[in-house]
Structures are given as C-alpha cells and as structure tokens.
C-alpha positions, 0 to 999 in steps of 0.5 A, spaced: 500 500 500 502 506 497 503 511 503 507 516 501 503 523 501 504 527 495 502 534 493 497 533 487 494 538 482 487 538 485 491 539 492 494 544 489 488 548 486 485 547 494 492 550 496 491 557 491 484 557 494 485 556 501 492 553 504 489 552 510 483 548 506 489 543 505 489 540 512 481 538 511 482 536 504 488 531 506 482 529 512 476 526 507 474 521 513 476 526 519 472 533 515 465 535 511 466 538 505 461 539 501 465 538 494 467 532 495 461 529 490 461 524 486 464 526 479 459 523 476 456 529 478 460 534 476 461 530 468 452 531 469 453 538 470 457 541 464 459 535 460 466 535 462 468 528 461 465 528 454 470 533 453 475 529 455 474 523 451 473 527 445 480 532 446 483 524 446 480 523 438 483 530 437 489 528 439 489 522 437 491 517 443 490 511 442 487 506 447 493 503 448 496 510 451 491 511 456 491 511 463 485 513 466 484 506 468 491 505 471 491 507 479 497 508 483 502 513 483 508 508 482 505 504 477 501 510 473 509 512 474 512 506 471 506 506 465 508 513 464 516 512 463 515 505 459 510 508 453 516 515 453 521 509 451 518 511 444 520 516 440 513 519 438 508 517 442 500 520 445 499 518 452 493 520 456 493 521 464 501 520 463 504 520 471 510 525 473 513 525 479 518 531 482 520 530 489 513 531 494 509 534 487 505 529 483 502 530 477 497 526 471 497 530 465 491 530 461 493 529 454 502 529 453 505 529 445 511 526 445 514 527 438 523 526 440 524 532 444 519 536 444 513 535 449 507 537 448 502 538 455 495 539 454 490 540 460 483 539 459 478 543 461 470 543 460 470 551 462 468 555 455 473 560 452 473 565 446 478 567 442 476 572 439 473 576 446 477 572 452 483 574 454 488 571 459 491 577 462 487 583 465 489 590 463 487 592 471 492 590 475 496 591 468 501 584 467 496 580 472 493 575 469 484 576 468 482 572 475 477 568 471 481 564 468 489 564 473 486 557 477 486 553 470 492 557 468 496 556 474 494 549 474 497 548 467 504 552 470 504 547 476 504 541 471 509 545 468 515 545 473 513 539 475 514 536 469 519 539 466 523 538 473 521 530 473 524 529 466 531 532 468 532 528 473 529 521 469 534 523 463 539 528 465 542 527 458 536 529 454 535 537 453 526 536 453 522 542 450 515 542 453 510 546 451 504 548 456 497 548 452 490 549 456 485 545 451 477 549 452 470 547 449 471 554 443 465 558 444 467 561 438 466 554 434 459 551 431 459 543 432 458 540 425 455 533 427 450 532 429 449 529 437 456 530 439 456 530 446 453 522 445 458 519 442 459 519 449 455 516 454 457 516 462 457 509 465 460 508 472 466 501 471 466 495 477 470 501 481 464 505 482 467 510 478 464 515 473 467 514 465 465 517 459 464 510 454 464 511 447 460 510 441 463 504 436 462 509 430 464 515 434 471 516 431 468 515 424 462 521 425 468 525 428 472 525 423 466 527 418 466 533 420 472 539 420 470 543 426 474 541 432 469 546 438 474 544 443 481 547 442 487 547 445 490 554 446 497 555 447 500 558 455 507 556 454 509 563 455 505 565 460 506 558 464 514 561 464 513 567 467 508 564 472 514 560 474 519 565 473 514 569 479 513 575 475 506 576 474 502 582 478 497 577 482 503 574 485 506 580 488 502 586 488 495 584 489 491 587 495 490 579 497 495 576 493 495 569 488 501 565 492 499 569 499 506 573 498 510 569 496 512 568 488 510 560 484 515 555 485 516 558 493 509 557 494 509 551 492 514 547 496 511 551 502 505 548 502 507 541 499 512 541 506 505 542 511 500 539 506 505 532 505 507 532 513 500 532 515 501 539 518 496 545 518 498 551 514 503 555 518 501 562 516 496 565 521 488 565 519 486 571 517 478 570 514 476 573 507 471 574 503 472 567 501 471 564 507 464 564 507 463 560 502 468 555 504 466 548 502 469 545 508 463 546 513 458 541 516 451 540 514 446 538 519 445 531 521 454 530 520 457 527 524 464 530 522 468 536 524 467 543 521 473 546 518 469 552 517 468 553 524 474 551 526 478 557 522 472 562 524 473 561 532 480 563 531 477 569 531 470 569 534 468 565 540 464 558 539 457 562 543 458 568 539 459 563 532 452 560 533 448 565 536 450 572 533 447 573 525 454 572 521 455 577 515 454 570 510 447 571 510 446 577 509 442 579 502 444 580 496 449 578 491 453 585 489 456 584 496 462 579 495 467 585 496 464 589 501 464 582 505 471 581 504 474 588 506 469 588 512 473 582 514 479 584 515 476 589 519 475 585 523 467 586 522 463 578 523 457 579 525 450 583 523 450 586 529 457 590 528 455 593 521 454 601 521 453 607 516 460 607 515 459 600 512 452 600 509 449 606 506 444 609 509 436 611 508 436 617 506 442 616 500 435 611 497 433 615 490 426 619 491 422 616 485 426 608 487 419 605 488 419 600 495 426 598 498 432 598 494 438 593 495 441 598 502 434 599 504 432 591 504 439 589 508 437 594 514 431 591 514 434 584 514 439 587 520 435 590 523 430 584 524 436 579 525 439 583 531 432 585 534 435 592 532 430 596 535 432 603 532 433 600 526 426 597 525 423 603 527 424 605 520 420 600 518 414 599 523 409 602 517 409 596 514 413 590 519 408 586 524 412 581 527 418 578 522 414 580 515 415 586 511 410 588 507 408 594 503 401 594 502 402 601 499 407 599 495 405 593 492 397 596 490 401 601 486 404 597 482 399 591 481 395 596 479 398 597 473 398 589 470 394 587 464 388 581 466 390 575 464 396 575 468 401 570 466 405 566 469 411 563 466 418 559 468 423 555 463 427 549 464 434 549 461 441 546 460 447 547 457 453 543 456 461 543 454 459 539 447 453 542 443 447 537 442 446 539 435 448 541 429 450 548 427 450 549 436 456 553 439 458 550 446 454 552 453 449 554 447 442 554 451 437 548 449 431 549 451 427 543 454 421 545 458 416 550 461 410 551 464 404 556 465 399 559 469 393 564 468 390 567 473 383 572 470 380 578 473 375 574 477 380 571 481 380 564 477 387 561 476 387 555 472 394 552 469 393 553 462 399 549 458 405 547 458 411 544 454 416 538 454 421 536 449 420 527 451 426 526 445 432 529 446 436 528 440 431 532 437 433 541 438 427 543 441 428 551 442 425 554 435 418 548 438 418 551 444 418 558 442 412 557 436 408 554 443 410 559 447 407 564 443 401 560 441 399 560 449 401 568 450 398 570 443 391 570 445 391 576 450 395 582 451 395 580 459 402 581 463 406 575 463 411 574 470 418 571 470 422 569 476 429 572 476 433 574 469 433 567 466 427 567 462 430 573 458 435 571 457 434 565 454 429 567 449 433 572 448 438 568 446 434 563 441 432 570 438 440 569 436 438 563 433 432 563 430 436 570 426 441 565 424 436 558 422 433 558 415 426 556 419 421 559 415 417 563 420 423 566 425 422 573 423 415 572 426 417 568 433 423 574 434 418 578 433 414 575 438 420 574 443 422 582 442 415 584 444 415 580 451 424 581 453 428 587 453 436 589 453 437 594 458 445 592 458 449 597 452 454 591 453 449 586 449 447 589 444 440 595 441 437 597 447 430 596 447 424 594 451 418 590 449 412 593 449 409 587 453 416 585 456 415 581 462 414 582 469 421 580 474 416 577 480 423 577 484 424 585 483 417 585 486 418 580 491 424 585 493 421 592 493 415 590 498 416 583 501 421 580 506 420 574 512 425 573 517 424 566 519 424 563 512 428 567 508 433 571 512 438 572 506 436 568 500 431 571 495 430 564 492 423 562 490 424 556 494 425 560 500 420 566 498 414 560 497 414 558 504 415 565 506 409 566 503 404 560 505 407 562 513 404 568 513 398 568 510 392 564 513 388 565 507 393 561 503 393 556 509 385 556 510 384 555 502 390 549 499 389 545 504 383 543 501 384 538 495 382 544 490 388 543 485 386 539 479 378 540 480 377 547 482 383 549 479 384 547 472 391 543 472 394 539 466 397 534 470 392 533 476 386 530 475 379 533 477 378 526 480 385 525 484 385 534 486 391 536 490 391 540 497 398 544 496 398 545 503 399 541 509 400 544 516 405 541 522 402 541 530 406 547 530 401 551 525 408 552 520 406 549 513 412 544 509 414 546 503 409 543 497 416 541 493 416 535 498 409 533 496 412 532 489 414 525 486 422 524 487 425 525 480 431 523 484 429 516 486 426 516 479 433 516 476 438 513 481 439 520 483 439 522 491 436 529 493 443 531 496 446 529 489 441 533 485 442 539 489 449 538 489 448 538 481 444 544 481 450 548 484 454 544 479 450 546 473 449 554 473 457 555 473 456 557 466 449 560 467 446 566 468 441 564 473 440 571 478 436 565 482 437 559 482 430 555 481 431 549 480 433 543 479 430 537 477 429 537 470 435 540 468 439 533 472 433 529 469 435 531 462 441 531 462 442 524 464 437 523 459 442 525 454 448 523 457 447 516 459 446 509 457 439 506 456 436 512 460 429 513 457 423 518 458 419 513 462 411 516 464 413 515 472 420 520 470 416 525 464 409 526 470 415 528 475 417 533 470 412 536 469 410 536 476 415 540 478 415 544 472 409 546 474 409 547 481 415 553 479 409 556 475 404 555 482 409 558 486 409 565 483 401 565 483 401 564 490 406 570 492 400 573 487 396 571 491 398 573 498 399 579 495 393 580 491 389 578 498 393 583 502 393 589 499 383 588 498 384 587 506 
C-alpha cells in the first residue's frame, strides 16, 4: 500500500484557494466538505468528461496510451516512463513525479524532444473576446481564468523538473497548452456530446464510454469546438514569479510569496500532515468555504474551526454572521469588512452600509441598502433600526401594502405566469450549436383572470432529446401568450435571457417563420445592458416577480438572506392564513384547472405541522431523484454544479435540468411516464409558486 503523501494538482488548486483548506482536504474521513461529490456529478453538470474523451480523438491517443484506468502513483509512474521509451508517442493521464509534487497530465505529445502538455478543461473560452491577462492590475493575469492557468504552470515545473532528473542527458522542450470547449466554434455533427455516454466501471467510478462509430462521425466533420490554446509563455513567467497577482495584489495569488516558493511551502505542511503555518486571517472567501458541516454530520467543521480563531464558539452560533446577509453585489464589501475585523450583523454601521436617506426619491419600495437594514435590523432585534420600518413590519414580515397596490395596479388581466427549464453543456447537442449554447427543454404556465380564477393553462416538454427543441418551444410559447395582451411574470433574469438568446438563433436558422417568433420574443424581453447589444424594451416585456418580491416583501424566519423562490414560497404560505385556510383543501386539479392533476385525484398544496408552520409543497412532489438513481443531496449538489456557466440571478431549480441531462448523457436512460409526470410536476409547481406570492399579495393589499 502506497503511503507516501504527495502534493497533487487538485491539492494544489485547494492550496491557491485556501492553504489552510489543505489540512481538511488531506482529512476526507476526519472533515465535511461539501465538494467532495461524486464526479459523476460534476461530468452531469457541464459535460466535462465528454470533453475529455473527445480532446483524446483530437489528439489522437490511442487506447493503448491511456491511463485513466491505471491507479497508483508508482505504477501510473512506471506506465508513464515505459510508453516515453518511444520516440513519438500520445499518452493520456501520463504520471510525473518531482520530489513531494505529483502530477497526471491530461493529454502529453511526445514527438523526440519536444513535449507537448495539454490540460483539459470543460470551462468555455473565446478567442476572439477572452483574454488571459487583465489590463487592471496591468501584467496580472484576468482572475477568471489564473486557477486553470496556474494549474497548467504547476504541471509545468513539475514536469519539466521530473524529466531532468529521469534523463539528465536529454535537453526536453515542453510546451504548456490549456485545451477549452471554443465558444467561438459551431459543432458540425450532429449529437456530439453522445458519442459519449457516462457509465460508472466495477470501481464505482464515473467514465465517459464511447460510441463504436464515434471516431468515424468525428472525423466527418472539420470543426474541432474544443481547442487547445497555447500558455507556454505565460506558464514561464508564472514560474519565473513575475506576474502582478503574485506580488502586488491587495490579497495576493501565492499569499506573498512568488510560484515555485509557494509551492514547496505548502507541499512541506500539506505532505507532513501539518496545518498551514501562516496565521488565519478570514476573507471574503471564507464564507463560502466548502469545508463546513451540514446538519445531521457527524464530522468536524473546518469552517468553524478557522472562524473561532477569531470569534468565540457562543458568539459563532448565536450572533447573525455577515454570510447571510442579502444580496449578491456584496462579495467585496464582505471581504474588506473582514479584515476589519467586522463578523457579525450586529457590528455593521453607516460607515459600512449606506444609509436611508442616500435611497433615490422616485426608487419605488426598498432598494438593495434599504432591504439589508431591514434584514439587520430584524436579525439583531435592532430596535432603532426597525423603527424605520414599523409602517409596514408586524412581527418578522415586511410588507408594503402601499407599495405593492401601486404597482399591481398597473398589470394587464390575464396575468401570466411563466418559468423555463434549461441546460447547457461543454459539447453542443446539435448541429450548427456553439458550446454552453442554451437548449431549451421545458416550461410551464399559469393564468390567473380578473375574477380571481387561476387555472394552469399549458405547458411544454421536449420527451426526445436528440431532437433541438428551442425554435418548438418558442412557436408554443407564443401560441399560449398570443391570445391576450395580459402581463406575463418571470422569476429572476433567466427567462430573458434565454429567449433572448434563441432570438440569436432563430436570426441565424433558415426556419421559415423566425422573423415572426423574434418578433414575438422582442415584444415580451428587453436589453437594458449597452454591453449586449440595441437597447430596447418590449412593449409587453415581462414582469421580474423577484424585483417585486424585493421592493415590498421580506420574512425573517424563512428567508433571512436568500431571495430564492424556494425560500420566498414558504415565506409566503407562513404568513398568510388565507393561503393556509384555502390549499389545504384538495382544490388543485378540480377547482383549479391543472394539466397534470386530475379533477378526480385534486391536490391540497398545503399541509400544516402541530406547530401551525406549513412544509414546503416541493416535498409533496414525486422524487425525480429516486426516479433516476439520483439522491436529493446529489441533485442539489448538481444544481450548484450546473449554473457555473449560467446566468441564473436565482437559482430555481433543479430537477429537470439533472433529469435531462442524464437523459442525454447516459446509457439506456429513457423518458419513462413515472420520470416525464415528475417533470412536469415540478415544472409546474415553479409556475404555482409565483401565483401564490400573487396571491398573498393580491389578498393583502383588498384587506
């Protein structure tokens, strides 16, 4: 048994992050860390494992060469050196070793002396907009993409270091590639990403399997939509230390010190089994440090352990801590009030927070400064700060009855409520796709009329994956929204952007009536950013549900920082009995028109503990992950997962979006009635929980 510790690239990329993260990550058994997922996950959410494989065709490795299924540092060694016996040869996972630092490298060209070293990467890369080095700090490298770079420099040193002790006499020259899913490429086959089938081996490990046909139907097409961009340069004055991050940044890259000083640094504690020497020092990033305990764990919590090195254990349990505050522009506020010294709600002033009197006069209801006081003010039971507040606080609940009726007076009957599910992936489903490109599967909608009559009126789900849904999707959403001119509501900025997105894509098809549907998306989206192309808004544009949610709405106990749905749902069914008293009755489904429940079978949304506290009606819904050999923990792991490369303002789900993707990515999985009724169910929920925040206001402001 191998029991030599070794400083390894995902070692490596923990200690860039975090050094002190190194004594929890080399302790799985000992600490909680949240990322510590089956990378079954991480292959769902982006497709990187397909991009593994396929960069392999690209490089033409051959299956004799690839030693992904070779474990162990000394025999991953041994295979490495024998196959760099040949003169010319392509290796995949080949192994190096230099001192205490161990590296697999993703791609490796041998052609005699020269080396070429390819890392992989599902992250999308533009060329023609992208950049590696940022102009502010000058000479620093753009901070979006330094970890993949940096971890291509770090299997630089080490590989070049390897090979001079291995073969002292030869003189190698290796050449540094970061290899990337070419935002700038359209596939020109169909069906990439199938090619490649993820399946777990005997070991329990996730693997992407490829077609029998897949190298013959690659080789049909010309364009290669994951390319290998060249580093080297830019590896070499990592390693000489001469990039600005390294020395000048207010927190810089390497904590002070230059590349190859840092590493040996943090291989000498790490590979001893020691904590990181340099004192604690918390930072913005430590709020969201994956090395934390959930309820029900019975590990110990790293988070907390480097926390109350500087608050006391009472202080960290019971004072409302600065993570929690609302609102996502507030990542650099944080960072800085840290390292003042300020951890809790209690200790913010004017100093660190706007105050009231700043608000713009016309800005209807709260804007972002007003709704942390609120939040502050209620977590720490700040009486002087809710005296600002009292016209419309009772208890926990805000809500701004003034507010709100001037503001629904002005939506149009019908009132439409609307809410999409998507995907994208590193490698395009279809033809003519660019990768990540959005793919549109599913929506669902409500209508509620001017007499009060809600009904769930239609909805939309792509059953074949191998078919491009986005141009069917539109022509039915159109047809369900073109009957009236009544307001239509989204949650958040994401079905916006995607119609606005498929409008691009439609402009770019011969599809024989797209100036009809990219007129229909131009009348309900808008472009507010210069950025992003003609500004304009739409004569019908869509009503954001959050920014109303946020100008007058806000509970304490179930929302406390997030503005989630999932969060804003059970807020508002706590705090209306009239909601309470109504959906605890079975109504859904024969009062309430439903696609999905039947008039015989009607649903009661709401049930209600001892304590009078309503559950959420999510965990009323059949399991989609059961239904896909998937567990809850897992899917809402996958959801994190799968928004890296969105543009998701709120997370809103993500059982449709892990549904579909297995479906697309794995073997043998199909579209079965029990998985297509939970989709829909869900789908439909997501719709429902915007016409109960509708409700709730609605019933508050006729009071």
């Amino acid at each position: 048994m191998e029991t030599k510790k070794y400083l390894t690239k995902s070692a490596f990329k923990i200690a860039l992050s975090c050094p002190h993260k190194l004594y929890y990550y080399g302790r799985p058994d000992e600490y909680e860390n949240a990322n510590a997922n089956d990378e079954f996950l991480e292959s769902l959410a982006e497709g990187g494992f397909q991009v593994g494989e396929l960069a392999k065709i690209y490089c033409d490795v051959p299956d004799d060469c690839d030693l992904k299924d070779v474990m162990g540092h000394e025999e991953s060694l041994t295979r490495t050196q024998e196959l760099m016996m040949q003169d010319k040869v392509n290796i995949a996972e080949a192994a190096f070793c230099f001192g205490n630092l161990f590296v697999r490298v993703d791609i490796l060209k041998k052609d005699g002396n020269n080396i070429e070293l390819i890392e992989v990467k599902a992250k999308s890369w533009n060329p023609d907009t992208d950049k590696f080095i940022s102009s502010k700090p000058k000479g620093a490298v753009a901070s979006g993409i330094r970890p993949y770079v940096y971890d291509v420099a770090f299997q630089k040193y080490v590989v070049c270091n390897a090979l001079k002790e291995l073969y002292p006499n030869d003189h190698y020259h290796v050449k540094a590639f970061l290899m990337m899913a070419d935002k700038s490429k359209r596939a020109d086959i169909d069906g990439l990403n199938q090619l490649f089938k993820i399946e777990k081996n005997q070991q329990g490990r996730a693997e992407a399997v490829m077609a029998p046909d897949a190298r013959q139907r690659i080789a049909q097409g010309s364009e290669q939509v994951v390319t290998p961009f060249d580093v080297d340069e830019l590896c070499d004055t990592i390693i000489a230390g001469e990039t600005t991050e390294q020395t000048t940044d207010k927190n810089p890259t390497c904590m002070g010190m230059h590349f190859v000083p840092f590493i040996h640094w943090a291989a000498d504690f790490y590979c001893n089994g020691d904590r990181c020497p340099a004192p604690i020092e918390l930072a913005g990033k430590c709020l969201k440090c994956e090395f934390h305990c959930t309820e029900g764990s019975e590990k110990k919590d790293g988070m907390r352990e480097c926390w109350q090195t500087k608050v006391s254990a009472d202080d960290y349990e019971h004072r409302p801590l600065i993570a929690t505050l609302n609102g996502s522009n507030l990542s650099t506020n944080r960072g800085k009030w840290l390292s003042e010294g300020i951890y809790f709600m209690d200790q913010l002033t004017e100093k660190e927070l706007k105050l009231f009197n700043e608000k713009k006069p016309d800005a209807p209801g709260l804007d972002d400064y007003q709704r942390k006081w609120l939040q502050i003010g209620l977590e720490t039971k700040d009486k002087d700060i809710l005296s600002r507040f009292e016209a419309h606080l009772n208890g926990h609940i805000y809500l701004d009855k003034d507010g709100l009726r001037e503001e629904m007076v002005r939506w149009k009957y019908p009132l439409h409520m609307i809410d999409f599910e998507t995907t994208a992936v590193a490698l395009p489903y279809y033809i003519g796709m660019k990768p990540y490109e959005q793919v549109a599967f599913q929506f669902s909608h409500h209508i509620i009329y001017d007499d009060g009559r809600i009904e769930h009126a239609g909805q939309y789900l792509n059953e074949d994956v191998t078919k491009f849904p986005n141009f069917e999707f539109v022509r039915e959403l159109r047809r369900q929204l073109s009957q009236d001119e009544g307001t239509i509501f989204r949650y958040a900025t994401h079905e916006n952007s995607i119609l606005r997105t498929i409008a691009k894509q439609l402009a770019d098809s011969n599809e024989p009536d797209k100036d009809e549907l990219i007129a229909f998306i131009l009348d309900i989206t808008h472009n507010h950013d210069a950025k992003k192309g003609e500004l304009y808004e739409g004569p019908r544009d869509m009503v954001d549900l959050l920014q109303v949610v946020k100008r007058y709405f806000y509970q304490l106990d179930e929302m406390h920082g997030s503005n989630s749905i999932k969060q804003v749902l059970p807020a508002v069914l706590n705090s209306s009995q009239y909601l309470k008293d109504k959906y605890s009755k079975p109504i859904y489904g024969s009062q309430i028109k439903s696609c999905n429940i039947s008039s015989d079978k009607p649903l009661a949304w709401i049930t209600i503990d001892a304590a009078g506290h309503v559950d959420s009606p999510y965990h009323q819904l059949p399991s989609v992950g059961n239904l896909i050999g998937m567990s809850e923990e897992d899917m809402e792991q996958m959801e994190q997962l799968s928004t890296d490369e969105m543009d998701f303002e709120v997370a809103n789900g993500g059982a449709a979006l892990t549904a579909y993707n297995k479906l697309m990515f794995c073997d043998g999985e199909t579209m079965n009635e029990a998985l297509r009724e939970a989709l829909l169910r869900y789908c439909e929920l997501d719709t429902m929980s915007m016409v109960f925040i509708w409700e709730y206001f609605y019933q508050s402001i006729k009071l």
